[in-house]
C-alpha positions as CSV (number, residue, x, y, z in Angstrom):
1,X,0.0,0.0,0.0
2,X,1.7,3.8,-0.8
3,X,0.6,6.9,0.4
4,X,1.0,10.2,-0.4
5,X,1.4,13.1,2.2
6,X,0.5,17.0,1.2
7,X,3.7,19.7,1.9
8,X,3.3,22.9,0.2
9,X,5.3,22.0,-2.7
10,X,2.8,19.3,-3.5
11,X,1.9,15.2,-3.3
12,X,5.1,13.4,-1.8
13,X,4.8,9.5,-1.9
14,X,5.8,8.4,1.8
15,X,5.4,5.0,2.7
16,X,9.3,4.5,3.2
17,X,9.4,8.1,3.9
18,X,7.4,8.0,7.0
19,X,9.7,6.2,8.6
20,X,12.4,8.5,7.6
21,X,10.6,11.1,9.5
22,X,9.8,8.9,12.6
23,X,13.7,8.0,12.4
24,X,14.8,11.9,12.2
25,X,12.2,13.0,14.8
26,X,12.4,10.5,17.6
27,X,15.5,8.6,16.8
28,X,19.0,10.6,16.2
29,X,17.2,14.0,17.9
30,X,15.9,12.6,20.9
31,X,19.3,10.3,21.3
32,X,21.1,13.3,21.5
33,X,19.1,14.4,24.3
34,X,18.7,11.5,26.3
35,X,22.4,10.9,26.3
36,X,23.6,14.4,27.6
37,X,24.7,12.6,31.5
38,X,27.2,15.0,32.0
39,X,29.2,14.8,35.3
40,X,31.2,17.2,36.9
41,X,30.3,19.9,34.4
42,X,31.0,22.3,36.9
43,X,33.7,21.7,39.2
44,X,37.0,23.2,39.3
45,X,39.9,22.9,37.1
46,X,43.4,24.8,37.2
47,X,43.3,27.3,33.9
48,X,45.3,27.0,30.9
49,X,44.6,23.3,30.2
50,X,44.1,22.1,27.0
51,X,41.9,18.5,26.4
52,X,41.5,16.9,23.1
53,X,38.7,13.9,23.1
54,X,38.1,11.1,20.9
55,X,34.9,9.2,21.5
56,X,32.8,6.3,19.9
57,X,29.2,5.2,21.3
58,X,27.0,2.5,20.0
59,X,22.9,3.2,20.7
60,X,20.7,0.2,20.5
61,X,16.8,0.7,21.2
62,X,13.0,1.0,20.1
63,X,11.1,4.6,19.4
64,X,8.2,5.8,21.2
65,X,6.3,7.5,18.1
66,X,3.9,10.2,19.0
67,X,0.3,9.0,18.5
68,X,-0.3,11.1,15.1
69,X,3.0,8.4,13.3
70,X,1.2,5.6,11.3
71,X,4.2,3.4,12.3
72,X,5.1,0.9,14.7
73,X,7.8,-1.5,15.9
74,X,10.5,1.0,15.5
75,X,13.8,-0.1,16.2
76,X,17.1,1.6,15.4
77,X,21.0,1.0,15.8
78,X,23.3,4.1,16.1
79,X,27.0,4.1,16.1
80,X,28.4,7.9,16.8
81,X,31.9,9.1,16.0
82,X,32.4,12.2,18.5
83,X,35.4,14.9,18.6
84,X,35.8,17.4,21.0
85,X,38.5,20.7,21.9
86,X,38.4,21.8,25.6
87,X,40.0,24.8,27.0
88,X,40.3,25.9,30.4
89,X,41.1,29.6,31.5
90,X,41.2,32.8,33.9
91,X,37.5,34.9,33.3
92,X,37.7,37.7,35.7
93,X,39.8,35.5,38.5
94,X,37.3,32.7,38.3
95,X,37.8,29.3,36.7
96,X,36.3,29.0,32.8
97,X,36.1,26.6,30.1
98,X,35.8,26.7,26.7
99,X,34.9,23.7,24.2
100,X,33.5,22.9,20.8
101,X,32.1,19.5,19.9
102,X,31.2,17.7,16.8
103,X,30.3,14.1,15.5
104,X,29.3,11.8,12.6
105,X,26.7,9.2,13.2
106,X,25.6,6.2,11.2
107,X,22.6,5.1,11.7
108,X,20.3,1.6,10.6
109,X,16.9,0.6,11.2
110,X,13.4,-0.4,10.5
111,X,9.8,0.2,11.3
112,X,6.5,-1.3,10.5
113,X,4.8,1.3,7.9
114,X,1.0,1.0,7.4
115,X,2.1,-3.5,7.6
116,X,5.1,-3.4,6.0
117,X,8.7,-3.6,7.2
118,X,10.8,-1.0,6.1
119,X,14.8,-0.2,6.7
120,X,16.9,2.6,6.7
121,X,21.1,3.1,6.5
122,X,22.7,6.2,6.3
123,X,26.1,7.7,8.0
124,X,26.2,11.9,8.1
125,X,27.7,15.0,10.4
126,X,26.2,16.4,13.1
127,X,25.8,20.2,13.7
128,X,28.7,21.7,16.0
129,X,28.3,22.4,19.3
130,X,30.5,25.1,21.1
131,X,30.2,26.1,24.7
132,X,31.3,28.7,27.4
133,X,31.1,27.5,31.1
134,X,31.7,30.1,33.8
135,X,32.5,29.1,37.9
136,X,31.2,31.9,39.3
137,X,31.9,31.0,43.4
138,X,34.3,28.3,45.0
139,X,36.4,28.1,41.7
140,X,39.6,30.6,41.8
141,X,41.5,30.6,38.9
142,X,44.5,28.9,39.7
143,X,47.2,27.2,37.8
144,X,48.2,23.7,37.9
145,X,51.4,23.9,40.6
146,X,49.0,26.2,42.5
147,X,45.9,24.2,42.3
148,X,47.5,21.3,44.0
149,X,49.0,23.2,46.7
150,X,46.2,26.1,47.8
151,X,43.0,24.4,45.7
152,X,40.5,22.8,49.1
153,X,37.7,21.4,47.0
154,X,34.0,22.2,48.7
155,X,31.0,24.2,47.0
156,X,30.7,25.9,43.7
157,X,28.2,27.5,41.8
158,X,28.7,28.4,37.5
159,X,26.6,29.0,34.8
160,X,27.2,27.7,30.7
161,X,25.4,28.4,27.4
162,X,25.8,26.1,24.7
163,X,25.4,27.1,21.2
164,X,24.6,24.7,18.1
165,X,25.9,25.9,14.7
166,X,23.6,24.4,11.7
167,X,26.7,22.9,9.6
168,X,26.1,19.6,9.5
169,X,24.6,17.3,6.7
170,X,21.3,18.8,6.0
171,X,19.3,18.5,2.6
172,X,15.7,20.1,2.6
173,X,14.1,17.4,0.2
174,X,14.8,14.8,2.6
175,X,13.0,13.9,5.7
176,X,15.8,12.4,7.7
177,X,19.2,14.4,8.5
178,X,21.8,14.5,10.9
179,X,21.7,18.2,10.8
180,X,18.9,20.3,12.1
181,X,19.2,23.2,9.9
182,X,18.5,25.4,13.1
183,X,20.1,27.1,15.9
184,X,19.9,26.0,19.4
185,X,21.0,28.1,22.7
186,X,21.0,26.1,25.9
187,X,21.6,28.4,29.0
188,X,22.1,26.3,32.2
189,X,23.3,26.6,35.7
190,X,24.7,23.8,38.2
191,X,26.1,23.4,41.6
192,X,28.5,20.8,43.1
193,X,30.1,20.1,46.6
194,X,32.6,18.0,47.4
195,X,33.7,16.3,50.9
196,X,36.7,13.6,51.0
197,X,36.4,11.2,48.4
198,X,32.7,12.3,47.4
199,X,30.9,14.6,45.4
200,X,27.8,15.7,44.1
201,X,26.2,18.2,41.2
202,X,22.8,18.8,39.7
203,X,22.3,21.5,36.9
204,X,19.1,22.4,34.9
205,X,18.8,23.9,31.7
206,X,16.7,24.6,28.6
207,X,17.4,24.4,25.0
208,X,15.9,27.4,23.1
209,X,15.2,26.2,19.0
210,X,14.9,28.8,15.8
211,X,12.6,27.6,13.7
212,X,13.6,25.0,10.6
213,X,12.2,26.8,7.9
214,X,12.8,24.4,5.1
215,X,11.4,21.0,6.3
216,X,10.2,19.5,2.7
217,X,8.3,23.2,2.1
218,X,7.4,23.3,5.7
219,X,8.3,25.5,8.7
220,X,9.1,23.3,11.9
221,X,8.8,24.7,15.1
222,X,9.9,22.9,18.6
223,X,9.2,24.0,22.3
224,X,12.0,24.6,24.3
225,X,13.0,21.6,26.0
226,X,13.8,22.1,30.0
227,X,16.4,18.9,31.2
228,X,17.9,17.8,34.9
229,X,20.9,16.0,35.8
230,X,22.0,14.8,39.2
231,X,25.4,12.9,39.7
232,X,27.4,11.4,42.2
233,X,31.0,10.7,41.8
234,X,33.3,8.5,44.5
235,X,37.2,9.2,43.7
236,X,39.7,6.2,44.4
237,X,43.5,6.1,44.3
238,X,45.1,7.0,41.2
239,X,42.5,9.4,39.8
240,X,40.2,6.3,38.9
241,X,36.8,7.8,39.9
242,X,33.2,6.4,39.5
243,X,29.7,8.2,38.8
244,X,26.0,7.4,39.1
245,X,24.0,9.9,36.6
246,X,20.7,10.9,36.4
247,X,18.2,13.0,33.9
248,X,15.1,14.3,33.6
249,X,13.8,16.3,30.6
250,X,10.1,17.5,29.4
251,X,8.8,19.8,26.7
252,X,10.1,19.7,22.9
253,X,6.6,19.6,20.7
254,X,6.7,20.1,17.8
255,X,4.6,22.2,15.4
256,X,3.9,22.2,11.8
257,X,1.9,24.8,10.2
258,X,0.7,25.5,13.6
259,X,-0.9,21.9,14.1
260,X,1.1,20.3,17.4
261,X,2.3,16.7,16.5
262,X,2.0,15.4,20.0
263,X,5.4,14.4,20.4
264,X,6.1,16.2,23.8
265,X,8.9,14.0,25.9
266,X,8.6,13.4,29.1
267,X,11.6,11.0,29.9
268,X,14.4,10.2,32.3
269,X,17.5,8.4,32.2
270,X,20.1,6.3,34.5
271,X,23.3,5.7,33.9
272,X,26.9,5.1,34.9
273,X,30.7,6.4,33.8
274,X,33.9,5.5,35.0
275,X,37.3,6.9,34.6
276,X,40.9,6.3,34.4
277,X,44.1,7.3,33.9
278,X,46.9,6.3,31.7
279,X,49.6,7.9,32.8
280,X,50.3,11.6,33.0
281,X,48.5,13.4,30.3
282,X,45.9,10.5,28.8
283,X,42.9,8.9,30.0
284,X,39.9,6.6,28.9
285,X,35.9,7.2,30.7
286,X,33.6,4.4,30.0
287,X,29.8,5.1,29.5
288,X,26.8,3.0,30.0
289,X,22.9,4.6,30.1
290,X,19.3,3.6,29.6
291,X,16.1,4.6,29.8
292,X,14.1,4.5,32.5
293,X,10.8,6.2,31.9
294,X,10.1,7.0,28.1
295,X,6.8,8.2,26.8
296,X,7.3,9.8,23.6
297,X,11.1,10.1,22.2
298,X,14.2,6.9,22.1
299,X,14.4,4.1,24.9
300,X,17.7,3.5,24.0
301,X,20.7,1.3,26.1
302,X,24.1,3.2,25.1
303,X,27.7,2.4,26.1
304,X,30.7,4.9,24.8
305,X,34.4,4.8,25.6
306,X,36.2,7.8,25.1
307,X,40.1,8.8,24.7
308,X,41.1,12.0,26.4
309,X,44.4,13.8,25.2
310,X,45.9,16.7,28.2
311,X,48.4,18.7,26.7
């Protein structure tokens, strides 16, 4: 059976193509949010340190469609690529850090459409992400020789916005891309403490999305998605440390032509990383997650192992 769907530049058949769009909508967007368990986003670091990361993930899961999709059994398989720049410096005599992000993700997978099984396979670039993050109290800006002689860890409070450049793989005629032809701000604020061998953070923030103006025709619009993240980290000997993570994160409809597509999320997330070190200036984290609670959006289990590079 093939359908046809209406856009403003005419009849488009979709029976393959809905899944595309199910794919694109609930499958590489929402991984990307469910996967942001960040820990110690906001502690300290000594300034003038520079941090080059290498990261692959694999994502494995079913999508939660939003009742207006005619699909169902959605299942997906993801396998990211990520790259990442950090910078740490001196902003007013507080502790800062700069980075800019970027991946490529290849994705595979298959959905009932209207009966029939249908597959998809494609491998693209993500849009870059860059970020400024701010200590604003408990966070001097100290170098490294000083920062392990006067640093006494305890509270801090900082602030971060995150900006996403539209430069990744994006072509209007098609229904399913790695880039989102959009900007996105995400402003955000977080707290840690830390006592002994323990600590703690939570942060909340939003992310704020310009409209996609060339969806097939369409204009795309997307509510501002409000997330939470809680994490508790034990340190060991040797800089091995260990981290239980946490998430929370509503809002995110979508609108097209002004007609909601009932895709608000409303999901949460556990998960755990561990670190360690090899040797002076190199390290590996290990990441495993899943969801917990998904009603709209990706219930996805995900494991990454990333390569960190101190210069």
């Amino acid at each position: 059976m093939t359908m046809f769907w209406r856009s403003s530049t005419g009849w488009i058949k979709v029976r393959r193509s809905i899944l595309h769009a199910v794919l694109a909508a609930w499958g590489i967007a929402t991984v990307a949010e469910a996967q942001e368990l960040e820990p110690r986003s906001y502690m300290n670091i000594p300034i003038d340190q520079q941090f080059l990361i290498v990261g692959v993930g694999h994502n494995t899961g079913e999508v939660s469609p939003s009742p207006t999709a005619p699909v169902d059994d959605v299942k997906l398989d993801i396998n990211l690529l990520a790259l990442a720049y950090a910078r740490s410096f001196d902003l007013m005599g507080k502790s800062a850090k700069f980075d800019v992000q970027t991946f490529r993700t290849c994705y595979e997978g298959s959905g009932l459409v209207l009966g029939n099984r249908e597959r998809v396979d494609r491998c693209e670039w993500g849009d870059a992400r860059l970020r400024l993050s701010w200590n604003l109290v408990g966070a001097p800006a100290l170098s490294l020789e000083d920062f392990r002689r006067l640093y006494k860890p305890g509270f801090t409070l900082g602030a971060s916005l995150q900006v996403e450049a539209p430069i990744g793989d994006y072509k209007s005629e098609r229904l399913i891309n790695a880039g989102t032809n959009r900007w996105m701000l995400r402003p955000g604020l977080g707290m840690s403490y830390q006592w002994g061998a323990w600590y703690a953070d939570v942060s909340l923030d939003v992310k704020l999305f310009q409209d996609n103006g060339n969806y097939l025709g369409d204009r795309i619009k997307q509510d501002p998605i409000y997330q939470a993240q809680f994490h508790v980290v034990r340190y060991f000997s040797k800089g091995i440390w260990l981290a239980f993570n946490s998430n929370f994160y509503r809002g995110g409809e979508s609108f097209k032509q002004g007609e909601p597509l009932l895709d608000e999320l409303e999901n949460s997330r556990l998960g755990l990383a561990a670190s360690f070190p090899l040797g002076k200036h190199h390290s590996l984290k290990f990441n495993v997650s899943r969801g917990v609670v998904t009603r709209i959006g990706s219930d996805f289990d995900a494991v990454s192992l990333s390569y960190q590079y101190r210069f």
